[in-house]
C-alpha positions as CSV (number, residue, x, y, z in Angstrom):
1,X,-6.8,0.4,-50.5
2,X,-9.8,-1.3,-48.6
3,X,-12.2,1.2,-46.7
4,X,-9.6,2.5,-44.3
5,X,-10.6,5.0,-41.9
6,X,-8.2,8.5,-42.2
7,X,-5.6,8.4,-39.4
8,X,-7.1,11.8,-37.9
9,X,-10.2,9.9,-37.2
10,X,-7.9,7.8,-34.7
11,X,-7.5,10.6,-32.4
12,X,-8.9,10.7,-29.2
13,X,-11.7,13.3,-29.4
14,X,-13.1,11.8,-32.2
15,X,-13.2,7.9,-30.4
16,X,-15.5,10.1,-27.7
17,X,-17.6,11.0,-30.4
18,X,-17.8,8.1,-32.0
19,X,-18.6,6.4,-28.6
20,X,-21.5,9.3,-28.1
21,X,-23.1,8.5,-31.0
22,X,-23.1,5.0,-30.3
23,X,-24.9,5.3,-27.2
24,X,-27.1,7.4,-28.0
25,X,-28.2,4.6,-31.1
26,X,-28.9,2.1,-27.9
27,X,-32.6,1.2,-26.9
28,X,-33.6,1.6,-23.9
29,X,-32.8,-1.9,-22.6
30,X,-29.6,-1.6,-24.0
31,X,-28.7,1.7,-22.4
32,X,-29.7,0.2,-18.8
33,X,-27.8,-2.7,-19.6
34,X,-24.7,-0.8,-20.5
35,X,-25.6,1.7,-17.3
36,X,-25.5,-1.1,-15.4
37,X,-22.0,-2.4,-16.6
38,X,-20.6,0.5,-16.5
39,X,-21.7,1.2,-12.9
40,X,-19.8,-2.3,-12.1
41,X,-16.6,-1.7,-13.8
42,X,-16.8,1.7,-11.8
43,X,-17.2,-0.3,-8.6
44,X,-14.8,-2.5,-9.2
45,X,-12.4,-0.3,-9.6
46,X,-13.1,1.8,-6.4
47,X,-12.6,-1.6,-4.9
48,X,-9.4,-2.6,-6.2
49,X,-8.2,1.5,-5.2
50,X,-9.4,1.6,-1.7
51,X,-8.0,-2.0,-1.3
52,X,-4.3,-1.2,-2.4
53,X,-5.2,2.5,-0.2
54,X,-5.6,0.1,2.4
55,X,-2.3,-2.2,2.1
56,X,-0.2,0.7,1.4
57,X,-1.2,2.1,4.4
58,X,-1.5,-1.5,7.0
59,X,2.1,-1.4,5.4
60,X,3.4,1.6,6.5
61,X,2.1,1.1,9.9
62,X,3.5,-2.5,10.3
63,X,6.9,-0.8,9.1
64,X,6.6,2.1,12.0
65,X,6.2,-1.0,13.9
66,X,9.1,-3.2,13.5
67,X,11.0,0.3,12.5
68,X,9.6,1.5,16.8
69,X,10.1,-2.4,18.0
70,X,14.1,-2.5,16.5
71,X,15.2,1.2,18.0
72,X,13.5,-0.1,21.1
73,X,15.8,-3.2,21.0
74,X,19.0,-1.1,20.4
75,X,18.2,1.3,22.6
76,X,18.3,-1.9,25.3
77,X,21.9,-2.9,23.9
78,X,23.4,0.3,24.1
79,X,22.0,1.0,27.6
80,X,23.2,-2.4,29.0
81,X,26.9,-1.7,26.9
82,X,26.9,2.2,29.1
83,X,26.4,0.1,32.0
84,X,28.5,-2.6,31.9
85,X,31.0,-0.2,30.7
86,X,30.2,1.7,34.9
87,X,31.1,-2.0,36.3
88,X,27.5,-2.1,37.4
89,X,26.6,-5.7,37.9
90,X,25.4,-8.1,35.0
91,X,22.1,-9.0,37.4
92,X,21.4,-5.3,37.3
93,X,21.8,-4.7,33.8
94,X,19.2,-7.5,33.3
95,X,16.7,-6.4,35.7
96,X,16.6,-2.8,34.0
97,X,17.1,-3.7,30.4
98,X,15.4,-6.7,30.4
99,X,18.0,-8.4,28.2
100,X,19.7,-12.2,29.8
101,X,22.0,-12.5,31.2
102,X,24.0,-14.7,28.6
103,X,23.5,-11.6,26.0
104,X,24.8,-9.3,28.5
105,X,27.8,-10.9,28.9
106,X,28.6,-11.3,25.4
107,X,28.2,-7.3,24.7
């Protein structure tokens, strides 16, 4: 068997360490560099989190939208259908409901 690390060495806890003692072998130019790109990826990421925080929620609100905008169109319908159903004229159901005439008359 080649020089094959032991599978324990594998294990999380000791990639940290491993990791620790590789930074702490850096120069000083090294560290800020790695500082520095670290500090990036960090950004980046907040980014990319407040940026699908931020569609999720334009999302939802267009839904409540369209969700407020198609009750508000039913709620038209079945007015104009109560009404038609009292005989009260088609010119009146369009004035209050604000639906045409033409739709009226096909309900």
């Amino acid at each position: 068997m080649p020089n094959e690390d032991p599978a324990v060495l594998n294990k999380r806890v000791f990639q940290q360490v491993f990791k620790i003692a590789e930074l702490s072998n850096l120069t000083e130019e090294e560290k800020a560099m790695y500082d520095s790109n670290l500090k990036a990826k960090w950004d980046y990421e907040n980014s990319i989190s407040f940026a699908e925080e931020r569609g999720i929620e334009k999302g939802r609100e267009e839904g409540m939208e369209k969700g407020i905008e198609k009750g508000t169109e039913k709620g038209k319908y079945d007015v104009a259908i109560e009404m038609k159903k009292e005989a009260i004229p088609v010119s009146q159901i369009a004035k209050f409901t604000k639906l045409s005439i033409e739709v009226i008359e096909k309900l």
